[in-house]
C-alpha positions in Angstrom: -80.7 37.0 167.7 -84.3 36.6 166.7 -85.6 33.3 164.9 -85.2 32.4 161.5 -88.8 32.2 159.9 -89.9 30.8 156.6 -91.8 32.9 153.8 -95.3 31.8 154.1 -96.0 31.9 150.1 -92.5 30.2 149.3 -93.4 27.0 151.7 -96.8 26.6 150.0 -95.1 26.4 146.7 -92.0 24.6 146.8 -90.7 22.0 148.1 -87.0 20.1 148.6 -86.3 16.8 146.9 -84.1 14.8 148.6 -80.9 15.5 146.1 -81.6 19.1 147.3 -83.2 20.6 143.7 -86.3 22.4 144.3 -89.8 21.5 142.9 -92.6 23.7 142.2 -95.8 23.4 140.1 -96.5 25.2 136.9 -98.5 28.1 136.8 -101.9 28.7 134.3 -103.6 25.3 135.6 -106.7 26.4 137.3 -109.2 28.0 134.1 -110.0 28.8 130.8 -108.4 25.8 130.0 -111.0 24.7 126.8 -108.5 27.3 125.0 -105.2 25.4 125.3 -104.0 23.1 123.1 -103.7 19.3 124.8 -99.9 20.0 124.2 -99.5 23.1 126.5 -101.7 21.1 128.9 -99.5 18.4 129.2 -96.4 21.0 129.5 -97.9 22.6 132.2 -99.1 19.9 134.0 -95.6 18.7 134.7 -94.1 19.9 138.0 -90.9 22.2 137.5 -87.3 21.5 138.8 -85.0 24.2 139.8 -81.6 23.1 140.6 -80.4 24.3 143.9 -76.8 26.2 142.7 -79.2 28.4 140.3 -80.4 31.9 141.1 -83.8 31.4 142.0 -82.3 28.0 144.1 -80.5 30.5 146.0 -83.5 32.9 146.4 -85.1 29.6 147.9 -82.9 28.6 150.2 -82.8 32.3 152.2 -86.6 32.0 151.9 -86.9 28.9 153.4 -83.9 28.4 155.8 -85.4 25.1 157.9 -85.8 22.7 154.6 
């Protein structure tokens, strides 16, 4: 049985809390930000919480098996 490895992009994106949810930082961020209102700049600077029984939780945990 070979080992179990991690996606490399996942584990640079997300990360585990400790009640298992799964948190993950918005993207549009990085430029051509003198565009946005101070609203969606606010919205996006907030990290993102995916709950571990959703779909995309369940993507997660295949993805990253050792977290």
């Amino acid at each position: 049985m070979p080992k179990l490895k991690s996606h490399s992009g996942a584990k640079k994106r997300f990360h585990k809390t400790k009640s298992g949810k799964w948190l993950h930082r918005k993207a549009g961020r990085r430029h051509l930000l003198t565009g946005m209102s101070s609203k969606r700049s606010r919205w996006l600077g907030k990290s993102k919480v995916e709950e571990a029984t959703s779909a995309e939780g369940k993507v997660l945990r295949s993805y990253l098996p050792h977290q």
